[in-house]
C-alpha positions as CSV (number, residue, x, y, z in Angstrom):
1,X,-103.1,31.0,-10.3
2,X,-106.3,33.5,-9.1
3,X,-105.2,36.1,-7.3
4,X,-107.6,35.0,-4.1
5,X,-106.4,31.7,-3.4
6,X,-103.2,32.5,-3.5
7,X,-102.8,34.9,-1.0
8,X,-104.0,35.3,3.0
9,X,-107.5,35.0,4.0
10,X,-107.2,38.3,5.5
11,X,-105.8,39.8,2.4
12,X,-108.8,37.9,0.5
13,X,-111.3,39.7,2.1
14,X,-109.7,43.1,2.3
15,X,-110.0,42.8,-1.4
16,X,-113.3,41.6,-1.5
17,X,-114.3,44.5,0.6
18,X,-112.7,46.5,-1.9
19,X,-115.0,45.6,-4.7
20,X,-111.9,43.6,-6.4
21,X,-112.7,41.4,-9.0
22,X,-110.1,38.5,-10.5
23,X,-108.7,39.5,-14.0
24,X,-109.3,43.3,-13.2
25,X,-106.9,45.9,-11.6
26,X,-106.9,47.7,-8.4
27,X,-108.5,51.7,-8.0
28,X,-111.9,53.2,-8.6
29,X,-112.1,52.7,-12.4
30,X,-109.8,49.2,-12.0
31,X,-107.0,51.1,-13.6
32,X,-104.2,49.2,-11.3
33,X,-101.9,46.4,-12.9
34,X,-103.0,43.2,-13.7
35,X,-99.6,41.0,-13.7
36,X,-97.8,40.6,-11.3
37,X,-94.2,42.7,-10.9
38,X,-91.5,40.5,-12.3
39,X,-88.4,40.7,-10.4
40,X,-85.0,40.7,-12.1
41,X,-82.2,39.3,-11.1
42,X,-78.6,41.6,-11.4
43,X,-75.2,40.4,-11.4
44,X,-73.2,42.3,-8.4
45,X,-71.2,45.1,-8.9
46,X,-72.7,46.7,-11.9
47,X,-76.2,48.5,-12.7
48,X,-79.5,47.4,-13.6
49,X,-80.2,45.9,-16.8
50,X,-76.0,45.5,-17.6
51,X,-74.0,42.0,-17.4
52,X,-70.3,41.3,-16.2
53,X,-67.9,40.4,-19.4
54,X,-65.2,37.7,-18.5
55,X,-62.9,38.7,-21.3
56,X,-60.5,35.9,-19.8
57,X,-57.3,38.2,-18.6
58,X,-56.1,38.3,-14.8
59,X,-58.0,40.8,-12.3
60,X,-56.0,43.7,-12.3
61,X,-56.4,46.7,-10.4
62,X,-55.7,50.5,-11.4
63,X,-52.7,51.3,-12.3
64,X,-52.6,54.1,-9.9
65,X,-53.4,52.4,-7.2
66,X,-50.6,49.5,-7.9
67,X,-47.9,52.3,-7.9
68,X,-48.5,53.8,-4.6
69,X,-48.2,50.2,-3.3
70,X,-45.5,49.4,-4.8
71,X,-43.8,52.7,-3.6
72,X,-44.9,52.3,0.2
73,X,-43.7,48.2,-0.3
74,X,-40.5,49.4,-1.3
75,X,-40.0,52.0,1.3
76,X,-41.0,49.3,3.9
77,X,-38.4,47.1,2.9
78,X,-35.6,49.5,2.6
79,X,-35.7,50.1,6.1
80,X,-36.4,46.2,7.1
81,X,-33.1,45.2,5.1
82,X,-31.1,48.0,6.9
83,X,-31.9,47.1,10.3
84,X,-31.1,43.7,9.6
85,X,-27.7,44.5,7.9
86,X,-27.3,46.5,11.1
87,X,-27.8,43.6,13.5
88,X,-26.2,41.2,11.2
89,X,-23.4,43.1,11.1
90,X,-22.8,43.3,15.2
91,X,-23.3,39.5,15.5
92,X,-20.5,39.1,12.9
93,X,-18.1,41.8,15.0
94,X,-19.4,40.1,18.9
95,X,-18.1,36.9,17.2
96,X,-14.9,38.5,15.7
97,X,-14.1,39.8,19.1
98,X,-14.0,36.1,21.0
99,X,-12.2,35.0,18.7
100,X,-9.8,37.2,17.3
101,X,-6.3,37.0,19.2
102,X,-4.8,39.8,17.8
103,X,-4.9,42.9,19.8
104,X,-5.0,45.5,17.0
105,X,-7.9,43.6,15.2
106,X,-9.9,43.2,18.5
107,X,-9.1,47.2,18.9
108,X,-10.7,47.8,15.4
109,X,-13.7,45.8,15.9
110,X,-13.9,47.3,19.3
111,X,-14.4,50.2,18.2
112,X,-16.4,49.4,15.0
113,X,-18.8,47.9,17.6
114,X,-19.0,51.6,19.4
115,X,-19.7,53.3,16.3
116,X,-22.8,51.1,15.5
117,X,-24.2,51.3,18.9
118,X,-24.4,55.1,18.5
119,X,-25.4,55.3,15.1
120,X,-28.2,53.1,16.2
121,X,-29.5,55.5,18.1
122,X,-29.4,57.6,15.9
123,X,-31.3,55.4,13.0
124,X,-34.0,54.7,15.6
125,X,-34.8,58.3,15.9
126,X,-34.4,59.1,12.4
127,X,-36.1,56.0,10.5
128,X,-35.1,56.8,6.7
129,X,-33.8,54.4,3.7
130,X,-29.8,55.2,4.5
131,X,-29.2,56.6,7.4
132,X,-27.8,54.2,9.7
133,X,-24.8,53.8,7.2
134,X,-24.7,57.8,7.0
135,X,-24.0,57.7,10.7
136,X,-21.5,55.5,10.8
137,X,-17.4,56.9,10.6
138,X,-16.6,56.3,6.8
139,X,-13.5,54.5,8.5
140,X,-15.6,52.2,9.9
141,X,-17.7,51.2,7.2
142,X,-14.6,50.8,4.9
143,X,-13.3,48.4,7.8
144,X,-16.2,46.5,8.2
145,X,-16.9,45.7,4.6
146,X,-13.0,44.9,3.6
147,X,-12.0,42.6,6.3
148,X,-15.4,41.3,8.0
149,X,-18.4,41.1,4.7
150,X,-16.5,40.6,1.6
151,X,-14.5,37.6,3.2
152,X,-17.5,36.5,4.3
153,X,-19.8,36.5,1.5
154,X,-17.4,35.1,-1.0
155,X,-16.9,31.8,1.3
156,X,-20.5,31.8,1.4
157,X,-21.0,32.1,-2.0
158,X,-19.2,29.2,-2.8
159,X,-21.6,27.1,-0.9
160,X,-24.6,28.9,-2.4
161,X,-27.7,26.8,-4.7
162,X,-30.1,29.0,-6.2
163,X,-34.0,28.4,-5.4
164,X,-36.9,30.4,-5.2
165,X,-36.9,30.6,-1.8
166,X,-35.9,33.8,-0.1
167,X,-33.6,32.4,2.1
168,X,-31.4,31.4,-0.3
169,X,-29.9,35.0,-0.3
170,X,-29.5,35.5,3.0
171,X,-25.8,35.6,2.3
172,X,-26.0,38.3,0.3
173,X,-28.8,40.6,1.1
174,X,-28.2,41.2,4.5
175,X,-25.1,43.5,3.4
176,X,-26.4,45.1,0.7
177,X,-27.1,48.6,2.7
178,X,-23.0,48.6,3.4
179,X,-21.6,47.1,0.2
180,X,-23.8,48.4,-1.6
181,X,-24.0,45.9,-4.6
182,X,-22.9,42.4,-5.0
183,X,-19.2,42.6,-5.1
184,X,-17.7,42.8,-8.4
185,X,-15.1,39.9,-8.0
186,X,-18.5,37.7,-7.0
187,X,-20.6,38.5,-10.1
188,X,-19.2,35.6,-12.5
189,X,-19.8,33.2,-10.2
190,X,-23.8,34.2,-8.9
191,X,-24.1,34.7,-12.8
192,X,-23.4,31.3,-13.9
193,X,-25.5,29.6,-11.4
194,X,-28.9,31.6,-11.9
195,X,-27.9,31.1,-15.5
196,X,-30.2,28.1,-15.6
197,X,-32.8,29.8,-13.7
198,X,-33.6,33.0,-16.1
199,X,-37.4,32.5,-16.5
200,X,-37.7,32.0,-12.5
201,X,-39.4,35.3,-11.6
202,X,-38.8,34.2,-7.4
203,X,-35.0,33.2,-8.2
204,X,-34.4,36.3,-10.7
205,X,-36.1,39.4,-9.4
206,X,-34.4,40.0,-5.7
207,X,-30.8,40.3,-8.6
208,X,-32.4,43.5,-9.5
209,X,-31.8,44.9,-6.2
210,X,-28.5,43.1,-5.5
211,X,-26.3,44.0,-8.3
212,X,-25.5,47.2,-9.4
213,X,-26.9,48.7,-12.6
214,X,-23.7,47.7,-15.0
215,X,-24.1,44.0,-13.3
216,X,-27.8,44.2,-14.1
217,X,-28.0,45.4,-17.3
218,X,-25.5,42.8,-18.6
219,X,-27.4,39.9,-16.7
220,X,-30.3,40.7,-18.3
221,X,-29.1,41.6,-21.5
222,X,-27.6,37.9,-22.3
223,X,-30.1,36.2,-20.5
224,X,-33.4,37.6,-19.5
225,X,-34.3,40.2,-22.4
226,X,-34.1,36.6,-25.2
227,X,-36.8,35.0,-23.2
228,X,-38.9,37.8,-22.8
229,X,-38.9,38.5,-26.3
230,X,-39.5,35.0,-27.3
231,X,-42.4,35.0,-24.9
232,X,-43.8,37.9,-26.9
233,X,-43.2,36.3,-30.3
234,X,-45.1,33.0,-29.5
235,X,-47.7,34.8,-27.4
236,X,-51.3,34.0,-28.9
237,X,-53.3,36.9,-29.1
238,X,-57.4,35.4,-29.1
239,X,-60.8,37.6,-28.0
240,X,-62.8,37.6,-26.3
241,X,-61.1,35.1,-23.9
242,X,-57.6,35.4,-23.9
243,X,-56.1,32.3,-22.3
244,X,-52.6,32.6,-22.8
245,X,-50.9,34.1,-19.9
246,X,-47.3,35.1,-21.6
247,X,-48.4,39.0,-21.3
248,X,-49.3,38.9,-18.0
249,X,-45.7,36.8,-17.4
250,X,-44.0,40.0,-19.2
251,X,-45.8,42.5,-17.5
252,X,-44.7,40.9,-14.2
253,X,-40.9,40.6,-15.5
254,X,-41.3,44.7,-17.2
255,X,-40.5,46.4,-13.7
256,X,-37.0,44.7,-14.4
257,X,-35.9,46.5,-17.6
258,X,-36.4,50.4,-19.0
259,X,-39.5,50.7,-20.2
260,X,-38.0,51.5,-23.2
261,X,-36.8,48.1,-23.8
262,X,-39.8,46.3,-23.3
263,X,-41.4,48.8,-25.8
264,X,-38.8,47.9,-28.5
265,X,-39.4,44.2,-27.8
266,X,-43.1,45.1,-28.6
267,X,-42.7,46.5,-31.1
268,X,-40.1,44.5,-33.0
269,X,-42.2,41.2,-32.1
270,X,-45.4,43.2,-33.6
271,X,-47.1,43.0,-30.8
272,X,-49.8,46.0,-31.1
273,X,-50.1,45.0,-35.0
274,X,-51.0,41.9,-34.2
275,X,-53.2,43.2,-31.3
276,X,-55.1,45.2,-33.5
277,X,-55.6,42.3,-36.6
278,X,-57.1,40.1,-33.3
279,X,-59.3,43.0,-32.7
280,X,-60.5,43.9,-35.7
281,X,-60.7,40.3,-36.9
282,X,-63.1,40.0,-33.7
283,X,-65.0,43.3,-34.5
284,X,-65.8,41.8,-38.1
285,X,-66.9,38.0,-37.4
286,X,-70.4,38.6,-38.0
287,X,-72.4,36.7,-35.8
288,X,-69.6,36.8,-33.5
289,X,-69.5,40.0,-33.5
290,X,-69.0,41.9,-30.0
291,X,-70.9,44.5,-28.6
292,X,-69.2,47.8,-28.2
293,X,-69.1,47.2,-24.4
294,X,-67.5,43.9,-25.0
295,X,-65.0,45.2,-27.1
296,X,-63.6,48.1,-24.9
297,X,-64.2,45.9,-21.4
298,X,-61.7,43.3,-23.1
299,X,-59.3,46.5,-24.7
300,X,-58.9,47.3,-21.1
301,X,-58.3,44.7,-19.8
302,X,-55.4,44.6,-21.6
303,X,-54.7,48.2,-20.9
304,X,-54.4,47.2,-17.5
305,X,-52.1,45.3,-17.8
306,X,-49.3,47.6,-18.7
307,X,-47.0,48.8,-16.2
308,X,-47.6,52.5,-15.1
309,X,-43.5,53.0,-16.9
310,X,-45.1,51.6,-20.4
311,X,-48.3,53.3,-19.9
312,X,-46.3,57.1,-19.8
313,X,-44.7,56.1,-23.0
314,X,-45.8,58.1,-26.2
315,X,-45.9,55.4,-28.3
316,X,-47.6,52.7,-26.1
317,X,-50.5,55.7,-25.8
318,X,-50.5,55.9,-29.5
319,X,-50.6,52.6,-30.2
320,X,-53.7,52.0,-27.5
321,X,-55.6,55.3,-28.9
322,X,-55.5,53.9,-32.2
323,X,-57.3,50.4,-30.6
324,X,-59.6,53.0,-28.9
325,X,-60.6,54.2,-32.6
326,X,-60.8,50.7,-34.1
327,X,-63.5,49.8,-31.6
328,X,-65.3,53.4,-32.3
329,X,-65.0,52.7,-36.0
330,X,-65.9,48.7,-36.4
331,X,-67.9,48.5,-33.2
């Protein structure tokens, strides 16, 4: 299309004025362009002249940043689950005291009621994971827990379904700042009916912070650690777009367990051998061949996967520097 009749009259004869002629550029000698500037489109969020890669694993964000918010998430509950304990724990003593028709139990709970409504106090001033149970009379706590929760908890237990929802362990949690841990003389019984559940992150996880670390460890050592390492040994290991989301399931379980457990379950499944035949099978399919900066945006996207606990481990670095090489090498 001429130059002219495509633009404004008023532009047209500007030019005109100018001595312009169609086919020639702009300036004294004509030296301006002749085309037109073409305008490129970008994708958002990276620089001119790059594209995005969709190497097919979950958004994750830095590592980092995930741990700080997990830290402040679990400071924020710590101190949500102790004031609830604490007001739990007065509306089971109020109803204690209306009906209870022996004078030296109403006595007791009268006086376990005092103690709370001072230590109170004090836990409002002084908002920090533990310390409304540190002001309370050891005497007190030892009463409350023996003759008012554990009754309690083990009649509700009996009545108790698992499910994902969180309110399903409102009979236990609420105590857990003055027992401490699910009692001992309870643990068979939760055990066998979250047996069935063991691959139900929502029903599993709150366990963790429940039980106590010999409870734990034996829950997930007959139960959770098999089906985390069968999800490692059938997971499917494809580039550039991994599909199968098994890693991102045992990433989300691997705050559960050490770190160095999950590290021997990769290990013993193969996993970073296997990673690395995926890789380098990828690297060496001629035409399909990735770039170098589609090969290292999918490598870290794995890599960001890992939990900050498996990322400090010396041999899950060693294992993901020697991917780093592979791509230098084959890339």
């Amino acid at each position: 299309m001429a130059l002219l009749a495509s633009t404004s009259p008023a532009v047209a004869k500007m030019l005109l004025r100018w001595n312009f002629k169609e086919g020639s550029g702009l300036g004294a000698r004509g030296q301006g362009i002749v085309a037109p500037v073409q305008l490129c489109n970008t994708t958002t969020g990276i620089g001119y002249g790059e594209r995005s890669y969709e190497n097919g694993l979950p958004g994750t964000k830095p590592a980092v940043q995930e741990e700080w918010r997990r830290r402040c998430e679990e400071l924020a509950r710590a101190l949500r689950l102790e004031e609830e304990c604490c007001f739990k724990t007065l509306e089971l003593l109020l109803r204690d005291m209306t009906r209870d028709d022996d004078a030296r139990s109403r006595a007791e709970t009268a006086e376990a009621l005092a103690a709370i409504f001072k230590s109170m106090k004090v836990f409002q001033l002084k908002r920090a994971p533990g310390m409304w149970k540190a002001t309370l009379p050891s005497s007190t706590v030892l009463y409350i827990v023996e003759r008012v929760i554990k009754p309690k908890m083990a009649a509700d237990a009996r009545e108790w379904t698992p499910s994902w929802d969180a309110d399903c362990h409102l009979w236990v949690r609420p105590w857990i700042p003055l027992v401490g841990h699910l009692p001992d003389g309870l643990f068979d019984a939760v055990e066998r009916k979250i047996t069935n559940h063991a691959d139900e992150y929502a029903v599993i996880s709150p366990w963790k912070d429940y039980m106590d670390q010999t409870q734990w460890d034996t829950f997930t050592r007959r139960h959770v650690l098999p089906w985390l390492t069968s999800l490692v040994r059938e997971l499917m290991i494809a580039p550039p777009k991994q599909m199968d989301p098994s890693f991102h399931t045992l990433m989300q379980w691997a705050p559960l367990v050490p770190a160095k457990t999950v590290v021997s379950i990769l290990e013993e499944e193969l996993f970073f051998d296997r990673f690395e035949d995926a890789l380098r099978h990828w690297l060496q399919s001629g035409a399909g061949k990735p770039s170098s900066k589609e090969a290292v945006a999918w490598c870290t996207g794995w890599k960001n996967l890992f939990t900050p606990d498996l990322l400090a481990d010396e041999g899950v670095l060693a294992r993901m520097d020697a991917v780093a090489a592979l791509v230098d090498t084959e890339a």
